[in-house]
C-alpha positions in Angstrom: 0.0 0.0 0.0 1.0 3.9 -0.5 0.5 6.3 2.0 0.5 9.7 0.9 0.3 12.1 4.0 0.4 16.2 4.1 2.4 15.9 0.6 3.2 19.6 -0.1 5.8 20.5 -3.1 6.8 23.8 -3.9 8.8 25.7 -7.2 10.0 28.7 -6.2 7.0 30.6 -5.0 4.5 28.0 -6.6 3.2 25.8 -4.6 2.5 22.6 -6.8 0.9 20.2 -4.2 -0.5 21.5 -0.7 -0.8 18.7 2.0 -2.3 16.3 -0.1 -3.1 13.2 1.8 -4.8 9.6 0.2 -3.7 5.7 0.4 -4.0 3.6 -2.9 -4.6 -0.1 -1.5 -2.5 -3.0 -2.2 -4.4 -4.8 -5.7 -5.9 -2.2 -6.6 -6.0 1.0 -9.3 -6.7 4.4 -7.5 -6.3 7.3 -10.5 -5.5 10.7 -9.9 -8.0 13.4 -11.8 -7.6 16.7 -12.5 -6.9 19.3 -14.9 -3.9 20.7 -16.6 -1.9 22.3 -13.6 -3.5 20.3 -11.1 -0.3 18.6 -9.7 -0.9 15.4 -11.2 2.4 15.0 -12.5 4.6 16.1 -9.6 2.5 13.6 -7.5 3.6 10.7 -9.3 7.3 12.3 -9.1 7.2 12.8 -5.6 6.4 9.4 -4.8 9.0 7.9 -7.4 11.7 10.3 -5.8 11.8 12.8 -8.7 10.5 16.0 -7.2 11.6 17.2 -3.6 8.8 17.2 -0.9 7.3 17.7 2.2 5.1 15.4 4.4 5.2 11.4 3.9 5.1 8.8 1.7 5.2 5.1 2.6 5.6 2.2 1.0 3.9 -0.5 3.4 6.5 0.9 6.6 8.4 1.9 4.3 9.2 6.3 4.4 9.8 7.0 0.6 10.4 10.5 0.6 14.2 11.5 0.9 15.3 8.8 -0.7 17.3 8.6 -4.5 15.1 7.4 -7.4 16.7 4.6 -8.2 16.4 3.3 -4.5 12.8 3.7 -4.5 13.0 1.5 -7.9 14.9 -0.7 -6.1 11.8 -1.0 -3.3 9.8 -2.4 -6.8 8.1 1.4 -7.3 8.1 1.4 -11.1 7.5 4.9 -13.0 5.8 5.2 -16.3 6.4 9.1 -17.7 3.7 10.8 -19.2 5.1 10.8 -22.9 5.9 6.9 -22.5 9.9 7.5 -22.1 11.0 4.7 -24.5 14.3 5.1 -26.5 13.4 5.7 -30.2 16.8 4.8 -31.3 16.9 1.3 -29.6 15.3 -1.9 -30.5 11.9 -3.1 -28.5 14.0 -5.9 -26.6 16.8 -3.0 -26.7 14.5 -1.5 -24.3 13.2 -4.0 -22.6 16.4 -5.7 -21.7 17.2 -2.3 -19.8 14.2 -3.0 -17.4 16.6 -5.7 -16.7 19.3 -4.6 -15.6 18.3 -4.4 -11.4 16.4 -7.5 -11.7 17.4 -10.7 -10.5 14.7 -12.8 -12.7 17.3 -14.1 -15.8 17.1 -12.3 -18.8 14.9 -14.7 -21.2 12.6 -15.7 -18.7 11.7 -11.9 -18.0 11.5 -11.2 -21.9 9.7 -14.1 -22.4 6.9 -12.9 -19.3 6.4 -9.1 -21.2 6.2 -10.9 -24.7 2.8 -13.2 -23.4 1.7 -10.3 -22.0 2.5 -8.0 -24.9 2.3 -10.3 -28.2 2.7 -7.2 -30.6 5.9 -6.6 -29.3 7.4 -10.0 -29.1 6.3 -9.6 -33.3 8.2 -6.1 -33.4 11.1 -7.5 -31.3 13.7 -6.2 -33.6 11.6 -3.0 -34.9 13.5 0.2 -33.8 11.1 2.0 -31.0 10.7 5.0 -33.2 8.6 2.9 -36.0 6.1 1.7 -33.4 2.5 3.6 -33.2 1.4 5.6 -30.2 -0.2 2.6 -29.1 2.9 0.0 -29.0 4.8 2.7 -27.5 2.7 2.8 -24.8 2.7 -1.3 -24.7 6.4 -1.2 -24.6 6.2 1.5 -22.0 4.3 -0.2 -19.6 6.6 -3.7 -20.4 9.7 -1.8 -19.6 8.8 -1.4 -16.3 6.7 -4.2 -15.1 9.8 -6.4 -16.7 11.5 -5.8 -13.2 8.2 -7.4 -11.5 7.5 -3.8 -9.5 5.0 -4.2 -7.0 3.7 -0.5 -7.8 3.2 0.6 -11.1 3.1 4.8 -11.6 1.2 5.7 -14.9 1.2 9.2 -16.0 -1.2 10.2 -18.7 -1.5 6.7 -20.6 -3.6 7.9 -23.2 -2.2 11.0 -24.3 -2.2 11.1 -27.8 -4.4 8.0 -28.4 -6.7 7.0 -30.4 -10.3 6.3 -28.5 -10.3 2.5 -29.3 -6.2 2.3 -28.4 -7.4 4.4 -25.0 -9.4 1.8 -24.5 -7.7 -1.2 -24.9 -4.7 0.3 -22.9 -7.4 1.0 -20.0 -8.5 -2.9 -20.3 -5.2 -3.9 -20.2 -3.9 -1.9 -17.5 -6.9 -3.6 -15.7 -5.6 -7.1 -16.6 -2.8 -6.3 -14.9 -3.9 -4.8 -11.7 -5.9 -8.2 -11.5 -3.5 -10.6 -12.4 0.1 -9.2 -10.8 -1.6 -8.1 -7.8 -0.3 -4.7 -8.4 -0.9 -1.4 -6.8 -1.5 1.6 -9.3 -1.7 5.0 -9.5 -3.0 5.9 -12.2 -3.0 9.9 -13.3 -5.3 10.7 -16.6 -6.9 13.9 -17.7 -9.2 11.6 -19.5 -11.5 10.9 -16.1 -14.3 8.7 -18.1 -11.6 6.5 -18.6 -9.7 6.5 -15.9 -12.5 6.1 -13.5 -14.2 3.5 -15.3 -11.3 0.8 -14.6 -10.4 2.3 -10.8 -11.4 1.6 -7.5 -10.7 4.6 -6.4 -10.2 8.3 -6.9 -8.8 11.6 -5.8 -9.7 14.5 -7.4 -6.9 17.5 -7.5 -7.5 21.2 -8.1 -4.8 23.3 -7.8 -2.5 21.0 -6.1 -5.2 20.3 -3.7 -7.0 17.6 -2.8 -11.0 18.3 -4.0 -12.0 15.0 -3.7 -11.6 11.5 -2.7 -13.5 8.0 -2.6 -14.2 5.0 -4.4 -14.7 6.0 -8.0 -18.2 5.3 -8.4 -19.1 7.9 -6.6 -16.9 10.1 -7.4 -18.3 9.7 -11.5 -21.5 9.9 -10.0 -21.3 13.4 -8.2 -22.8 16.0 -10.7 -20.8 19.0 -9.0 -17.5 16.8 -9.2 -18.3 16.2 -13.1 -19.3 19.6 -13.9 -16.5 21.3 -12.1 -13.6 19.2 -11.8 -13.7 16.3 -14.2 -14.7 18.0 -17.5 -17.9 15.7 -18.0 -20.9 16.9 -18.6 -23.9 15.5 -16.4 
């Protein structure tokens, strides 16, 4: 489970995030809604060590905050960027085989794991990452970083630049994955129908702050919420 208690980050004289507090339960998908500016993204780098704050963040007992990124990796906190973050110049087992490197799982048998959960890619193996589509990106995204079996899986904007039907197989699969890894995610989208169709839960930013929080039902259902926050008409 995460923790996330009186999380405050400031730039300068901005104040990003304001003593945000919410827990996203072991197993499950709690996303992160808002609009442009609302923190979203300095959330998710907070927790994977990317953005200096104040407050808490735990990892079961674990206090995240203060420590290096790639320590927090180590703790199995795994951190897809908004923009996917794959190298264009590499190969798609290029990239995957850097997931690798801080894993002790042997090389073929973690390729061999993301290729049944990712068929296209195991097909474009030996494509360069630049010729994939938005969607394979995304696929080889989200492979890169559950190849090191992460026990938390950070997604920033998924579906940014996707086409409806690819939004909505990356939501389904994302889902799949919660379900069948046992994984906790945190999921941030500006696209709240879809995000808070496959969650459990939800917390609702504006303006670093937290507006909202609950199980994601009701948080779809809330006319004010949808009118105000979420950008979805009633």
């Amino acid at each position: 489970m995460i923790r996330v208690a009186g999380l405050s980050v400031t730039y300068g004289a901005v104040r990003a995030l304001r003593d945000v507090s919410f827990e996203a339960p072991t197993g499950q998908i709690t996303t992160v809604i808002g609009a442009n500016g609302a923190g979203k993204t300095t959330l998710l780098r907070s927790i994977s060590g990317l953005a200096r704050a104040e407050g808490s963040i735990r990892l079961d007992e674990r206090e995240l905050l203060g420590m290096a990124t790639e320590d927090v990796a180590r703790l199995g906190v795994a951190h897809v960027p908004e923009g996917r973050g794959v190298i264009a110049e590499l190969t798609v087992e290029e990239n995957l085989r850097l997931g690798t490197l801080a894993s002790k799982v042997p090389l073929a048998e973690s390729l061999a794991s993301q290729y049944a959960q990712f068929p296209a890619l195991e097909r474009r193996r030996r494509n360069y990452a630049a010729t994939l589509s938005g969607g394979e990106r995304q696929m080889l995204a989200m492979a890169r970083a559950l190849i090191a079996r992460p026990s938390v899986l950070l997604l920033d904007e998924p579906s940014l630049g996707l086409a409806p039907q690819v939004t909505a197989e990356t939501m389904r699969t994302i889902a799949q994955l919660c379900a069948s890894e046992s994984l906790t995610v945190i999921l941030v989208e500006q696209n709240a129908k879809s995000a808070l169709r496959i969650a459990h839960d939800a917390v609702v930013l504006h303006l670093g702050q937290v507006a909202a929080a609950g199980p994601s039902r009701e948080i779809a259902a809330d006319p004010e919420l949808r009118r105000y926050y979420l950008g979805v008409a009633s």
